[in-house]
C-alpha positions in Angstrom: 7.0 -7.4 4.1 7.7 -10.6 6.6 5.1 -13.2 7.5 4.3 -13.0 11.7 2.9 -16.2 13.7 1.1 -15.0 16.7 1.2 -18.6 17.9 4.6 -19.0 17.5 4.5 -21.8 15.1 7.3 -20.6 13.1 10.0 -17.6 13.4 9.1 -14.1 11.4 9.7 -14.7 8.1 10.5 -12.0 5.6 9.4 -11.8 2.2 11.8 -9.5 0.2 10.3 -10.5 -3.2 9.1 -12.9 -6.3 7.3 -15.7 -5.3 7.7 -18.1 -1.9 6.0 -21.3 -1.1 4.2 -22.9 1.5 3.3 -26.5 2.5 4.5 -29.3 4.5 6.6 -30.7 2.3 9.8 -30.4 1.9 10.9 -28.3 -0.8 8.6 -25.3 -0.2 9.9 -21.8 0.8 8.5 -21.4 4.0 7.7 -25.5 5.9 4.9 -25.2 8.1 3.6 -28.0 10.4 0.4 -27.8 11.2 -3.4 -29.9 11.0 -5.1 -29.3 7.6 -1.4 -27.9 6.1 -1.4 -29.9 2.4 1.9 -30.4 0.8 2.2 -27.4 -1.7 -0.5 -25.4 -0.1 -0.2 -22.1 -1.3 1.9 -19.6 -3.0 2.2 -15.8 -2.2 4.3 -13.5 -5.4 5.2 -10.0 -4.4 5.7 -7.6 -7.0 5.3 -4.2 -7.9 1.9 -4.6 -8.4 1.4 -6.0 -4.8 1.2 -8.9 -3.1 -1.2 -12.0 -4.1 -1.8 -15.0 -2.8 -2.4 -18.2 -4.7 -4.3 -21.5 -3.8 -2.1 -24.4 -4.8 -4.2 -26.9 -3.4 -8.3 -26.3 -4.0 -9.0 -28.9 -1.3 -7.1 -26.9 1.3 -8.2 -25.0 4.2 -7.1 -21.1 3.2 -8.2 -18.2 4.4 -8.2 -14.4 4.5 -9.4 -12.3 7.1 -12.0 -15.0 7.8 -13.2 -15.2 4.5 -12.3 -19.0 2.2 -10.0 -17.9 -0.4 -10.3 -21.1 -3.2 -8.0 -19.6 -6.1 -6.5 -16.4 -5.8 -6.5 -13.2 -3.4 -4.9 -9.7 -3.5 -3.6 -9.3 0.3 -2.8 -6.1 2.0 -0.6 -5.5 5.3 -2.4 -6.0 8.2 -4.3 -9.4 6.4 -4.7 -12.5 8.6 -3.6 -15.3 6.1 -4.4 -19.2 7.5 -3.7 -22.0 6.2 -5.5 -24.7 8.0 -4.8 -24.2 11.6 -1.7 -22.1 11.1 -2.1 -18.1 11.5 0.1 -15.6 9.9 -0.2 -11.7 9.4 1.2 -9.9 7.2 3.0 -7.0 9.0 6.2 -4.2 7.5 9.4 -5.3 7.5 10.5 -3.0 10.1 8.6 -2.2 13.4 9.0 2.0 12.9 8.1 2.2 10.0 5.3 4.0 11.0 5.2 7.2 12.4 3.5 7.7 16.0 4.1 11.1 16.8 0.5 12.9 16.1 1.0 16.6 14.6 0.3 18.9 17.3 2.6 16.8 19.8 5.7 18.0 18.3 4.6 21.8 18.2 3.7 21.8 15.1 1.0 24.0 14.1 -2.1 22.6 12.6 -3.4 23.6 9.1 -6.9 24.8 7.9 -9.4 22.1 7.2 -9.5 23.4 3.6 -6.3 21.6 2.7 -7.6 18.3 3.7 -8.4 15.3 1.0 -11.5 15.5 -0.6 -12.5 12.5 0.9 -11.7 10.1 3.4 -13.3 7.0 3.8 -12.7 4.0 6.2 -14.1 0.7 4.2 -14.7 -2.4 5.9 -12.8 -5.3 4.6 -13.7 -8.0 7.4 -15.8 -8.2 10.3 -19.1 -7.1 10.7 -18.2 -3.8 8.7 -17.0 -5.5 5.5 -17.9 -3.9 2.3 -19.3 -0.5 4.4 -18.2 2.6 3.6 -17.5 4.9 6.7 -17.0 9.0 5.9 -14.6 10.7 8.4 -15.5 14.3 8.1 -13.4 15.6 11.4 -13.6 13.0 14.0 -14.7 9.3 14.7 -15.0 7.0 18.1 -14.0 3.4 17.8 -15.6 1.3 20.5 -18.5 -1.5 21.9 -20.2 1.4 23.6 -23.5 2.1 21.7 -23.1 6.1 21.0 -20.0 5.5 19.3 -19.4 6.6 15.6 -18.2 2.6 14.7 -19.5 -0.2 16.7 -17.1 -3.1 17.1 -19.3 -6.0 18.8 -16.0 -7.4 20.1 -15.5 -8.5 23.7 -11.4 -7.3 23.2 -12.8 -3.7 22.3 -12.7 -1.1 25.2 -16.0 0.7 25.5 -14.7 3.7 24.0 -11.5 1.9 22.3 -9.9 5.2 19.8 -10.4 7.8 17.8 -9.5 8.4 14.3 -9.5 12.2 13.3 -8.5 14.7 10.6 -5.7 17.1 12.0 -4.4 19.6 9.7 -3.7 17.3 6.4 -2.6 14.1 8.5 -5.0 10.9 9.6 -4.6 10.4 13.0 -5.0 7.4 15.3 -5.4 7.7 19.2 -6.2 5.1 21.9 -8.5 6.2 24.3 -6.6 4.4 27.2 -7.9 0.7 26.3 -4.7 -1.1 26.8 -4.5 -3.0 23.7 -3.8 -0.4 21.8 -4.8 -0.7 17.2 -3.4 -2.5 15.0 -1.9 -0.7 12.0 -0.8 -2.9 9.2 -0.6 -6.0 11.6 1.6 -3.3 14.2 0.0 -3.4 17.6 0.3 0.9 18.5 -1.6 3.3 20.8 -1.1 5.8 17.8 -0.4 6.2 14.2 -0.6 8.8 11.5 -2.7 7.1 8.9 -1.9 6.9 5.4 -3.9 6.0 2.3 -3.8 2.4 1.6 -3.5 1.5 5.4 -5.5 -1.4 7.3 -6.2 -1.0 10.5 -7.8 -3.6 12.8 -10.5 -3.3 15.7 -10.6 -6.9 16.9 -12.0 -8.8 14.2 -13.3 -6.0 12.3 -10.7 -4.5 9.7 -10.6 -1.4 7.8 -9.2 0.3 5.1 -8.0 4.1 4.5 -8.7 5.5 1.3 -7.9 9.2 1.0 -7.5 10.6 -2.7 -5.1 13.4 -2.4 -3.0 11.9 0.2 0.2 9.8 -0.8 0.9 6.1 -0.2 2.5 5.6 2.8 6.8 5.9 1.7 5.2 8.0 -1.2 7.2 11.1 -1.6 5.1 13.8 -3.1 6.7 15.7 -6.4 7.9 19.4 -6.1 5.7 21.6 -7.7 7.6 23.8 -10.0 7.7 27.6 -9.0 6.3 30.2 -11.5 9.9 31.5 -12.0 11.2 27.8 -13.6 7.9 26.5 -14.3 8.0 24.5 -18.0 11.7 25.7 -18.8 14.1 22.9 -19.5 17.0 22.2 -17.0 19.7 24.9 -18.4 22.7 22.4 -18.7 20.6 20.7 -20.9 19.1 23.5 -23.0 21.8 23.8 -25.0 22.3 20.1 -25.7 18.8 19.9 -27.2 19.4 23.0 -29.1 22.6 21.6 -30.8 21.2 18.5 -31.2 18.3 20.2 -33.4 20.5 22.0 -35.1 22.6 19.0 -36.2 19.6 17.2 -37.2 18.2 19.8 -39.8 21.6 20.0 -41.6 21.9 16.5 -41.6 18.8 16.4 -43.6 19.4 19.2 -45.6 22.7 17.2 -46.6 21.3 13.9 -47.7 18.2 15.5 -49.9 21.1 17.3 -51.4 22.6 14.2 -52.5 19.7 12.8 -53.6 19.2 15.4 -55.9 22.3 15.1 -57.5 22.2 11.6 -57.8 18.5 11.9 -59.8 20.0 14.4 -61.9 23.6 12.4 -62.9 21.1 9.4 -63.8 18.6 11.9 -65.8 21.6 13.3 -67.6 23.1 9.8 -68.4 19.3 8.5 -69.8 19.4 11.5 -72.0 
């Protein structure tokens, strides 16, 4: 993950892990300069868990997506963190990480609708949207214009801004020729295949893609065992375990026999 400023108040800033600080003073992980910035403002700890930010100072300007943050707040790529009158988004560590190539553009062929995800839902998380649940079923138009499936009351929204669609198993973002293309997780494209867990951003209105039954994005799904080798153990180690039991029930078999000659020595003895 690295920390963007879209006003250029401070260099990209990558966040590989643990905990970093930030405030004006010196001593912090990240130094930012700014009006409203308190010494030890804030603190964000990335983990596997995910990423959270803390409030360090409750009298501090902080927010999320708009929204005050006084304590704590669980923040997602794509967020818009601020700290007074600084800005920073939360963006991938890598520009590519996402894949723009839309199935279909590639010559691949495009699979039945019944292997899609049971449900796919894009839930507003800022904006005028926030806390709405939106189905997509095949296809949805992103735009100001009123006939569209989202309305984004946003002067920097086209008309008729994108599309978000189903194809085959894969969510898929397209631009409709707006210019200023979606942001993905804080990555300004003109298309994406969306995963589950994604935020993407129409102006100020930001939504998130949840789709159970579709991996993580950098999730790798599991090989499903074949009917042939399904439930039989690896053969180089088959015969480990088997051995292994083996030794194990003599071994027993061994020590009860000692015990029972040691109870009958003392039995013998007493008598």
């Amino acid at each position: 993950m690295r920390l963007s400023f879209p006003n250029g108040e401070h260099a990209d800033f990558v966040v590989e892990g643990g905990a970093i600080s930030l405030g004006n003073a010196d001593g912090n992980t990240l130094v930012l300069n700014g009006r409203d910035i308190a010494p030890w403002h804030a603190r964000i700890n990335v983990d596997a868990r995910g990423i959270v930010l803390e409030v360090l100072d409750f009298a501090a300007r902080t927010h999320v997506n708009a929204r005050p943050v006084r304590e704590k707040a669980l923040l997602r790529l794509g967020d818009v963190l601020c700290l007074g009158v600084v800005a920073m988004m939360l963006k991938p560590d890598r520009d590519d990480v996402i894949q723009t190539a839309l199935p279909g553009e590639e010559g691949e062929e495009e699979e039945s609708p019944d292997a899609l995800p049971a449900r796919v839902v894009m839930r507003g998380v800022a904006g005028s949207h926030f806390g709405r649940a939106i189905a997509l079923r095949q296809r949805l138009v992103v735009g100001r214009a009123a006939d569209c499936d989202i309305v984004v009351d946003d002067a920097q929204i086209a008309p008729h801004h994108a599309t978000v669609e189903l194809v085959g198993e894969a969510i898929c973002l397209r631009d409709m020729g707006s210019g200023a293309g979606v942001l993905v997780n804080g990555l300004r494209l003109k298309t994406a295949v969306l995963h589950t867990g994604d935020q993407v951003a129409f102006g100020r209105d930001h939504f998130l893609i949840e789709a159970p039954g579709l991996p993580l994005r950098g999730e790798i799904a599991l090989a499903t065992p074949t009917p042939e080798n399904a439930g039989a153990p690896d053969a180089a180690e088959a015969p480990v375990a088997n051995a292994n039991s083996r030794g194990s029930i003599w071994w027993l078999i061994g020590a009860a026999a000692l015990i029972a000659l040691g109870l009958s020595w003392m039995l013998l003895r007493g008598a």
